[in-house]
Each structure stands twice: as C-alpha cells, then as structure tokens.
N, C-alpha and C positions, 0 to 999 in steps of 0.2 A: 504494500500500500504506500508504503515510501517512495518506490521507486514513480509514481504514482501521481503523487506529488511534486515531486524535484519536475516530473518530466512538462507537468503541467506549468509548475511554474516558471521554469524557463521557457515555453513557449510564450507565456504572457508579457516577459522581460524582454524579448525580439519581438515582440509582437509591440509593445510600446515602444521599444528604442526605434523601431520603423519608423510610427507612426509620429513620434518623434523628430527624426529624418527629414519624411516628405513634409512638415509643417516649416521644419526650418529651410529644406527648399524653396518653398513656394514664398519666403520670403527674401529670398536672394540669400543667404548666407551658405549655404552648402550646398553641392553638386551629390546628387544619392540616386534614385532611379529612374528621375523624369526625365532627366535633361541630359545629354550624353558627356564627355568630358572635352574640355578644352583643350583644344591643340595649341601645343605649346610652340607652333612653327607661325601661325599667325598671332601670336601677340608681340607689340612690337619690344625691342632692343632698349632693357633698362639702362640706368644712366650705369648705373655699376658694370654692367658689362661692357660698354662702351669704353667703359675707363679703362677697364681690364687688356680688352684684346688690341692688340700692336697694328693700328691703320696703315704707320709710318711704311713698313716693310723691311724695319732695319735687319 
C-alpha cells in the first residue's frame, strides 16, 4: 500500500511541477512544451563575444 502511495504521489508532484511549467511559459519566463527552443545561431553576437573573438586577424 506504500508502494501505492509514493507512486501516487509523485505522479501529482510532475503533475504540478508541469503545470507549473506551462503557467510560467505562457508568461514568457521559461521555454517547456509549447514553444520549441531557441536557436542559438539566430540570436544576435553579444557585446562579450564581440570583445572576445580576434576581428583584427593578427
């Protein structure tokens, strides 16, 4: 009957941290199952990077 429980109750724990999830998607803070992931080849070239990599061609 334990076993029973646990199993219940971790279904309800993924079952809220889901619902969880798609709540804080649909307010723009997280990427979870609606919305696909961002491709990291169209975002443009932070300032950091920019600093980073060698334009010059020394």
């Amino acid at each position: 009957m334990e076993i029973v429980v646990a199993l219940v109750f971790s279904a309800a724990v993924l079952f809220g941290a889901d619902r969880l999830l798609l709540w804080l998607e649909s307010r723009g803070h997280v990427n979870w199952r609606r919305k696909g992931r961002r491709r990291l080849s169209d975002e443009p070239v932070g300032r950091l990077d920019s600093m980073l990599s060698d334009h010059t061609g020394r």
